[in-house]
KOLLO-44876 format. One record per atom (N, C-alpha, C): residue in one letter; x, y, z. Coordinates in steps of 0.02 Angstrom, whole numbers, padded with zeros to 5 digits, always signed. Layout:
REM residues N
aXYZ...
END
This chain:
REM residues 156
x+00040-00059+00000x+00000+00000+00000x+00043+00063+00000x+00108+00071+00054x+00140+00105+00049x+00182+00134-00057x+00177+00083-00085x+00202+00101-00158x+00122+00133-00192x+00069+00129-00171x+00027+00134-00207x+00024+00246-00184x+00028+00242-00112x+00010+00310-00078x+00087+00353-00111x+00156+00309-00110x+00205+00356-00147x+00188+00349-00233x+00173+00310-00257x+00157+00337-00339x+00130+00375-00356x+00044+00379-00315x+00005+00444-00307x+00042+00526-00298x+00071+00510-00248x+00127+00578-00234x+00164+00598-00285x+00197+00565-00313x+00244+00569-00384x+00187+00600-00437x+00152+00553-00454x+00093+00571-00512x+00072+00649-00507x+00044+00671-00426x+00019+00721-00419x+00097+00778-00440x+00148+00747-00404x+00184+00821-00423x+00201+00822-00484x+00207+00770-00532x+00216+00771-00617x+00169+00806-00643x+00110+00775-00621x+00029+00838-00652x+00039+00877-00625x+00044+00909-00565x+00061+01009-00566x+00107+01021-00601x+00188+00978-00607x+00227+01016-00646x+00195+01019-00723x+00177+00970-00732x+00160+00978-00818x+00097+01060-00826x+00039+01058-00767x+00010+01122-00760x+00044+01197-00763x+00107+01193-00718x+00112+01239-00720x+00169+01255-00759x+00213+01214-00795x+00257+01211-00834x+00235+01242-00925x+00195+01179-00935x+00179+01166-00993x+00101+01194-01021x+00036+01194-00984x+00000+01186-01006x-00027+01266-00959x-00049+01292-01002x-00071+01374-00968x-00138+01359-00927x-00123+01404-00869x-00200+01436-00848x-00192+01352-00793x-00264+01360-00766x-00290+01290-00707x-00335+01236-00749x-00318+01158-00758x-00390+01145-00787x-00379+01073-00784x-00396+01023-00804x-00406+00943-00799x-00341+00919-00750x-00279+00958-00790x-00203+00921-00769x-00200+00923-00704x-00217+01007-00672x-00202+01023-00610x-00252+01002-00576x-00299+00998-00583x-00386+00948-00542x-00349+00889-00532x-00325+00851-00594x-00302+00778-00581x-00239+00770-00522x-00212+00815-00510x-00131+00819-00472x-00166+00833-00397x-00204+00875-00393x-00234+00858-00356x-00275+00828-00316x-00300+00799-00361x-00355+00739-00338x-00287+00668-00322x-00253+00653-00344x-00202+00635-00335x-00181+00621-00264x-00162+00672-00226x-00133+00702-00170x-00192+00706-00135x-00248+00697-00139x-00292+00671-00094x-00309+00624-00082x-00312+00588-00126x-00329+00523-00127x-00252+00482-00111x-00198+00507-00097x-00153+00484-00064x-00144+00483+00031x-00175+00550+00029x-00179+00556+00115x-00249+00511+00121x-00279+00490+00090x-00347+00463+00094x-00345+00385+00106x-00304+00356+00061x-00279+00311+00079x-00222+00296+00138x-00198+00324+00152x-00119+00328+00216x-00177+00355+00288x-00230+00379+00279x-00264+00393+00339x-00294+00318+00345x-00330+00296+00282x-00374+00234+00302x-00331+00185+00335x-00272+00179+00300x-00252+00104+00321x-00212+00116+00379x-00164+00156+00368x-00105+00151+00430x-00131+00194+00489x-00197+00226+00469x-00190+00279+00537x-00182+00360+00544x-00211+00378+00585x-00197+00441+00594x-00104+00478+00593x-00080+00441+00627x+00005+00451+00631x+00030+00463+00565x+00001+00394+00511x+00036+00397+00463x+00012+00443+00395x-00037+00462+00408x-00077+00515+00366x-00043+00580+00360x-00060+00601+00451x-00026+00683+00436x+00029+00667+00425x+00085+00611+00429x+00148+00630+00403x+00148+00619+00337x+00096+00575+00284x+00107+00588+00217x+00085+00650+00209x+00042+00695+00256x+00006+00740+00217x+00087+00795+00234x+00094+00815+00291x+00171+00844+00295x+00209+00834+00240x+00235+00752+00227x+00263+00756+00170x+00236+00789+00087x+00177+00792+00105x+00147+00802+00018x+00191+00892+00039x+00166+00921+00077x+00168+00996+00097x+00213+01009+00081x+00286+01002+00125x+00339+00996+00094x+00380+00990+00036x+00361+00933-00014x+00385+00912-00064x+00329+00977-00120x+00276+00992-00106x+00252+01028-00151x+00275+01114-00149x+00295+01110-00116x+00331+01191-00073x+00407+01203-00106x+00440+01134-00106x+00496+01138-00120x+00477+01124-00186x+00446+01107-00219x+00432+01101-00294x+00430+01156-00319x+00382+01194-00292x+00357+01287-00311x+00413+01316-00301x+00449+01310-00263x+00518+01349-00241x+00578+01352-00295x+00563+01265-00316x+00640+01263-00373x+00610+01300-00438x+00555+01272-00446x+00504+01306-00495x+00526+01380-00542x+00514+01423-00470x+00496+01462-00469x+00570+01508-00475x+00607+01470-00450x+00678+01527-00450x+00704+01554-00505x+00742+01613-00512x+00744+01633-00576x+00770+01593-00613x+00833+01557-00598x+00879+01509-00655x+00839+01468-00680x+00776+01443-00661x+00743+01370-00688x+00701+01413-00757x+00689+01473-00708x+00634+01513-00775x+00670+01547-00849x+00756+01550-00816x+00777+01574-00879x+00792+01519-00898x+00802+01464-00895x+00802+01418-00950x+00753+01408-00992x+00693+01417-00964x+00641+01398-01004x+00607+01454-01060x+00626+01514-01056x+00603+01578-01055x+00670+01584-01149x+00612+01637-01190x+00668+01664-01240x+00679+01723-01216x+00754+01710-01264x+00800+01775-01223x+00810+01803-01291x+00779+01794-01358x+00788+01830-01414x+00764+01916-01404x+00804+01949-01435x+00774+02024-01436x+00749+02036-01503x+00687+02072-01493x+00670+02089-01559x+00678+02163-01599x+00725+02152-01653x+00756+02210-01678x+00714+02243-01733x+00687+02195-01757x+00643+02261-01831x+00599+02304-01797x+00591+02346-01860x+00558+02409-01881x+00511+02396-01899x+00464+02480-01896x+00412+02467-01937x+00442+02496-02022x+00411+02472-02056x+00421+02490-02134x+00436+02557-02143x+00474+02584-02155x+00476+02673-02176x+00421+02693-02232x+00418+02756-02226x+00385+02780-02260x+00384+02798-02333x+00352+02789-02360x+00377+02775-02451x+00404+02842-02484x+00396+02893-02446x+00426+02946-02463x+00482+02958-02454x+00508+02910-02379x+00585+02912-02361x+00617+02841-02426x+00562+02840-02441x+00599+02776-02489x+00623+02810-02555x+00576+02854-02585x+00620+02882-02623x+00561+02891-02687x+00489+02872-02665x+00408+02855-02695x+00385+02895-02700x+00365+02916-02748x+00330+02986-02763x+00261+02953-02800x+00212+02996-02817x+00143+02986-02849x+00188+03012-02931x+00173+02965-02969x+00190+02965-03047x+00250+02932-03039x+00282+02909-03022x+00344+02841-03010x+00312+02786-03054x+00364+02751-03095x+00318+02687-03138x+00390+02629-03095x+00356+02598-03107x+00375+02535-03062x+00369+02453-03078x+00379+02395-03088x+00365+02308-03106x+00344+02294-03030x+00269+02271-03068x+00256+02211-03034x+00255+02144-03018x+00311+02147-02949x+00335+02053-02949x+00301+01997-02940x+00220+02037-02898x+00176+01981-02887x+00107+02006-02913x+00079+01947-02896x-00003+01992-02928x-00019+02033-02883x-00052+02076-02900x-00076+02118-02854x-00147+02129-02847x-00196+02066-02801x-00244+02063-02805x-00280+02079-02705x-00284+02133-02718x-00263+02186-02726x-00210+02199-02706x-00170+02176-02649x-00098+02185-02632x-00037+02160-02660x+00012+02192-02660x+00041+02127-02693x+00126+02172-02684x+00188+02146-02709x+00253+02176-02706x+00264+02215-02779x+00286+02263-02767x+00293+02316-02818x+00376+02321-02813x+00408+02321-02869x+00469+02355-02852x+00511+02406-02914x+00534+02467-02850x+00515+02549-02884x+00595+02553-02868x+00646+02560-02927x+00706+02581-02934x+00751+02547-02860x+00730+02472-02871x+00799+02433-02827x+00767+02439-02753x+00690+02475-02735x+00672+02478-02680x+00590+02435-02674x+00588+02356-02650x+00541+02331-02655x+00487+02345-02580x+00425+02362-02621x+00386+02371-02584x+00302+02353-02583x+00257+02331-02537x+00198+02327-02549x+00151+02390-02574x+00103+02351-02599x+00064+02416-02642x+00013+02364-02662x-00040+02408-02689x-00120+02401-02678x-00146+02420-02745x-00184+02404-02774x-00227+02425-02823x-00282+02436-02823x-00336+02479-02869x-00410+02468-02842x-00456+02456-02900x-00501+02416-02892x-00547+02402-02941x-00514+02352-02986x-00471+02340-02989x-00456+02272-03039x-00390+02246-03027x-00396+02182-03057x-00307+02154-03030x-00255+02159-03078x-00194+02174-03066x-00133+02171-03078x-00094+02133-03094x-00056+02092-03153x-00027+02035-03162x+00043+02037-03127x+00082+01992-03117x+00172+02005-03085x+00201+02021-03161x+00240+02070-03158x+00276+02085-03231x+00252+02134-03252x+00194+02165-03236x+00162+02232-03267x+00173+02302-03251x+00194+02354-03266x+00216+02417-03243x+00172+02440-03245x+00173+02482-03174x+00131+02501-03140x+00156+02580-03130x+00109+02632-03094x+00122+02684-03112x+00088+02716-03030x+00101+02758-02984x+00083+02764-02905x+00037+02828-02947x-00029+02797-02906x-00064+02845-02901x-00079+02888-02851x-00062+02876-02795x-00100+02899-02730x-00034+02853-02681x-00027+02899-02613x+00005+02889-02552x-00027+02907-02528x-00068+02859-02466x-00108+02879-02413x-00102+02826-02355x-00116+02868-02273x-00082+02829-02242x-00035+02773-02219x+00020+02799-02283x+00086+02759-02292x+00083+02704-02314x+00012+02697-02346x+00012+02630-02421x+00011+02667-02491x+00025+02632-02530x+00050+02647-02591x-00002+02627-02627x-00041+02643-02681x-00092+02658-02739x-00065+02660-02797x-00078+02603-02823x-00064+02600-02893x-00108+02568-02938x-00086+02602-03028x-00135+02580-03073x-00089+02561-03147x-00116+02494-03167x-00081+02455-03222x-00063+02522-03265x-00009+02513-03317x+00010+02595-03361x-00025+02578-03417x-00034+02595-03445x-00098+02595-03514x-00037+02593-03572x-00042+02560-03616x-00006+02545-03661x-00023+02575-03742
END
């Protein structure tokens, strides 16, 4: 009985760690880790006794304290944690690009309606309206407005 009340104990602290490790927020894992750890003092009260209960239950206390503790310390969290920084920008503005309204330009993708435009070695998104745009077709800026680009196929 004693292997049955320590497996329970184990189980329960594997299901909190996997709760609070792995799986966000409170929900089945952490119910089960718990239910676990009761039904461990539940059993260690029935059979052996009062004596031997509160000391599994002491022990659960303990071992779950010192669990939260290693847990919780910073070194365990920077391992787990990214330490990437994030360096981009937002897109500049097509005027710092060098985009003016009457600029003619190839289109690399379709542009239905969005699509990549690229205007003297400087590739950029751009928009069309009312009809689509093939990749390969020169295109001509009609309009800059709130820092998207407007364009219309060039008439041949």
């Amino acid at each position: 009985m004693w292997a049955l009340i320590a497996t329970l104990v184990i189980v329960g602290l594997l299901l909190l760690g996997i709760e609070l490790l792995v799986i966000p927020g409170f929900g089945v894992v952490g119910i089960l880790g718990i239910v676990s750890f009761v039904c461990s003092c539940y059993f260690s009260f029935a059979t052996f006794g009062v004596t031997a209960g509160v000391a599994v239950l002491i022990a659960e206390i303990v071992l779950v304290s010192a669990f939260i503790v290693l847990v919780l310390r910073s070194k365990t969290w920077r391992k787990i944690t990214l330490n990437t920084n994030i360096d981009s920008k937002v897109d500049e503005l097509p005027q710092n690009k060098g985009i003016e309204v009457g600029m003619k330009g190839r289109a690399i993708t379709r542009l239905a309606p969005a699509g990549q435009v690229e205007f003297e070695n400087a590739v950029v998104e751009a928009f069309c309206r009312d009809t689509i745009i093939n990749g390969g077709s020169i295109v001509e800026v009609v309009e800059i407005a709130d820092n998207r680009i407007f364009v219309k196929a060039e008439n041949n």
